[in-house]
C-alpha positions in Angstrom: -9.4 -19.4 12.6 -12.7 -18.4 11.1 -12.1 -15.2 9.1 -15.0 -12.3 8.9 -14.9 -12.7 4.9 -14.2 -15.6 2.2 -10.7 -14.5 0.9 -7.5 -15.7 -1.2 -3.8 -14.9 -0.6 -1.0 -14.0 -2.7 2.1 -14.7 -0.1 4.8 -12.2 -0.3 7.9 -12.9 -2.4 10.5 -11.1 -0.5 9.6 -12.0 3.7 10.1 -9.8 6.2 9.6 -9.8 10.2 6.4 -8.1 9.3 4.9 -7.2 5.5 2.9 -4.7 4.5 -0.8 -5.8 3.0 -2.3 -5.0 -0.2 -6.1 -6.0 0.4 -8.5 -5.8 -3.1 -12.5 -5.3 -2.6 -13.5 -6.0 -5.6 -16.9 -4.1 -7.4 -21.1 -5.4 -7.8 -21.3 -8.6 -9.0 -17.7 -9.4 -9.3 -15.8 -11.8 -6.9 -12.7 -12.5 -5.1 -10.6 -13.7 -8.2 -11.6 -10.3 -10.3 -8.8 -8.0 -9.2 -6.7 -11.2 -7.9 -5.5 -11.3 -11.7 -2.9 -8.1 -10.8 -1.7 -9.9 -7.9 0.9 -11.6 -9.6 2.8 -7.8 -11.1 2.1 -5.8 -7.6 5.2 -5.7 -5.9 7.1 -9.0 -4.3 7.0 -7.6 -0.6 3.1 -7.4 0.0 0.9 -10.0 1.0 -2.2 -9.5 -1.4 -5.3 -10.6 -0.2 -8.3 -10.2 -2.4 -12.0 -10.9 -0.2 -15.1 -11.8 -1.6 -18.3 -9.3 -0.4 -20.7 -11.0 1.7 -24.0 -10.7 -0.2 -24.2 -13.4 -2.8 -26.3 -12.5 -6.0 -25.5 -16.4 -7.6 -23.3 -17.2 -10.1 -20.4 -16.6 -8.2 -21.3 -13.2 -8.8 -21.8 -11.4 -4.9 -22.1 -7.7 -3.8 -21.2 -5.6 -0.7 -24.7 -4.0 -0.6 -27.5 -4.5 -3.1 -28.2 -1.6 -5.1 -31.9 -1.4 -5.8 -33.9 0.6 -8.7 -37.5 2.6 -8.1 -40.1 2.8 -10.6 -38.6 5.4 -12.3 -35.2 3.5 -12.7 -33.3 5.6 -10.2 -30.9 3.8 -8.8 -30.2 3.8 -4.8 -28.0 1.9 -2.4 -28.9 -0.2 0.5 -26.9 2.3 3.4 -27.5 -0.2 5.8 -25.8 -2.7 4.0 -23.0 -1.0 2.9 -22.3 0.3 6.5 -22.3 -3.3 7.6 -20.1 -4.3 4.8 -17.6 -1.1 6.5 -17.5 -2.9 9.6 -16.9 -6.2 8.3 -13.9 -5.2 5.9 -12.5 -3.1 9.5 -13.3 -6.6 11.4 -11.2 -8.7 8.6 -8.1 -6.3 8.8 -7.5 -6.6 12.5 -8.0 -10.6 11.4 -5.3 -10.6 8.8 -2.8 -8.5 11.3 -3.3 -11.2 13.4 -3.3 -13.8 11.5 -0.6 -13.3 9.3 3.0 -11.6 9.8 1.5 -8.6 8.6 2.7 -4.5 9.3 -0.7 -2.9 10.9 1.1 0.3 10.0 1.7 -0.6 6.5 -2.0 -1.1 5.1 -3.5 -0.3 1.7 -7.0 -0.8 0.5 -7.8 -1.4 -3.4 -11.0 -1.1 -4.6 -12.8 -1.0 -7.8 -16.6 0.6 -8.1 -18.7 -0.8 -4.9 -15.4 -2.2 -3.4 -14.2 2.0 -3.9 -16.6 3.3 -2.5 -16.1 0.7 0.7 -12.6 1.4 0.4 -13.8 5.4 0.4 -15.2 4.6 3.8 -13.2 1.8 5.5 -10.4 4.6 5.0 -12.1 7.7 6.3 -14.1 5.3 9.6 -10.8 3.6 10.7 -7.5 5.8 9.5 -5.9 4.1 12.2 -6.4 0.9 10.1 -5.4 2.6 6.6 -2.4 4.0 4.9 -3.2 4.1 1.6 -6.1 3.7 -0.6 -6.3 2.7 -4.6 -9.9 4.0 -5.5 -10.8 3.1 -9.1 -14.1 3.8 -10.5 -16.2 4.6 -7.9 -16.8 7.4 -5.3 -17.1 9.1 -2.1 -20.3 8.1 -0.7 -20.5 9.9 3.2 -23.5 7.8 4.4 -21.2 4.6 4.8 -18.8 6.4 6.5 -19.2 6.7 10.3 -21.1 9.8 11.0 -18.5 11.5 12.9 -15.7 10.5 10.3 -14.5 14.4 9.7 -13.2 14.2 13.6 -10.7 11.8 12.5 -6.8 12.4 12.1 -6.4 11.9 8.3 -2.2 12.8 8.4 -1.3 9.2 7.5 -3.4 8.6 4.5 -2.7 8.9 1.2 -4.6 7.9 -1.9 -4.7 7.8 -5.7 -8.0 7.6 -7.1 -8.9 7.0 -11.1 -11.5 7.2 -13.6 -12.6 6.2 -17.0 -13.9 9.7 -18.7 -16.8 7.2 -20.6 -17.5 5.4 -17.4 -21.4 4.6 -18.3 -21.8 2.8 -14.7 -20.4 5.5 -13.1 -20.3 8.6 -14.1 -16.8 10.2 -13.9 -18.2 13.6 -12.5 -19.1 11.6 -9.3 -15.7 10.9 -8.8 -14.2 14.4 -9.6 -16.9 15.9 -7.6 -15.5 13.7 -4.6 -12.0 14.8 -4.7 -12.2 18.5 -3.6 -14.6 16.8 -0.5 -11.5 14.6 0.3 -8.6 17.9 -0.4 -10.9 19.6 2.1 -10.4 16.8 4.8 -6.5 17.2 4.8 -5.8 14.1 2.7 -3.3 13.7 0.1 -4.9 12.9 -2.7 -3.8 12.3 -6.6 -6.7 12.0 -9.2 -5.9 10.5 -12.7 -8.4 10.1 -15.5 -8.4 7.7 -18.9 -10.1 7.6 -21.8 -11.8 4.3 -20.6 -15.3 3.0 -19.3 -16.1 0.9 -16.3 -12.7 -0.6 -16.1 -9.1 -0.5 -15.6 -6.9 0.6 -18.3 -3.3 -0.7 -18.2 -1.9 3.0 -17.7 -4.0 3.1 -14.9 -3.0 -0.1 -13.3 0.8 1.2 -14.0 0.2 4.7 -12.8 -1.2 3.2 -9.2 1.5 0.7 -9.1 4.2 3.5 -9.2 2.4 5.3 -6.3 2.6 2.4 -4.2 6.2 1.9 -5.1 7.2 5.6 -4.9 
């Protein structure tokens, strides 16, 4: 089987008929083993499977959309490629479900910076495809999301989003500024903040961790 996306998979501990999936996205310039270091204390009935983005920078560094700068150093995103990325991550969920005794029902996304912002917009494309999302340092970016994605039936998601309050790469008022966009869509949403930068602090990892569990 040729899969959409490069990946790597933590079996589950405990097997059932049909498991539920943890799937990382990891952020710019990262890859597929970044986040793959928690797969080892998320719990023993998931199958994790960390992907690698599709746009290599070199270096084993890749990106799900480049991120380019004008001459005044504002920053903006390649839409197009990020929408493209959406599809692909949607593609590379209905592969695993195939492809592995995996619960379609039982689906969450974790993503760090770019991969949260995918994970942002995988979720609010395809609910039908999501449960749960993680979203860590990033934010709601509506331009990757399909354009009709408000007309979708949001009941069965949940998420837990996080920041660092000294995030210099992205600031945290993007993310706090998301989550009354998300509260107005009908989602369940929980929004925790650390006294952190661009990273994940170990209360955060243990604060997500206890979601998924609870």
């Amino acid at each position: 089987m040729n899969f959409s996306l490069h990946h790597i998979v933590r079996e589950p501990k405990i097997k059932k008929d049909k498991n539920p999936l943890i799937l990382l996205l990891h952020g710019y310039g990262s890859n597929e083993e970044d986040l793959f270091s928690f797969a080892s204390e998320l719990p023993d009935e998931y199958f994790v499977i960390s992907v690698r983005a599709p746009h290599d920078m070199m270096y084993n560094s890749f990106a799900w959309y480049a991120i380019n700068f004008d001459a005044d150093e504002n920053k903006f995103s390649d839409i197009e490629q990020a929408q493209s990325s959406r599809v692909l991550i949607a593609t590379f969920i209905d592969e695993v479900v195939q492809n592995y005794p995996i619960d379609q029902k039982n689906v969450t996304l974790i993503g760090f910076s770019q991969g949260c912002i995918l994970s942002y917009a995988v979720a609010l494309t395809y609910p039908e495809k999501v449960q749960r999302v993680v979203a860590m340092s990033g934010y709601l970016n509506t331009e990757i999301a399909d354009e009709d994605f408000a007309k979708n039936d949001f009941s069965n998601l949940k998420i837990f989003a996080s920041h660092g309050t000294v995030d210099q790469v992205i600031p945290v008022d993007w993310a706090r500024n998301s989550i009354p966009k998300i509260k107005a869509l009908g989602i369940d949403i929980v929004f925790k903040e650390y006294p952190v930068g661009h990273g994940v602090a170990p209360q955060n990892f243990y604060d997500f961790k206890n979601w998924l569990e609870a």
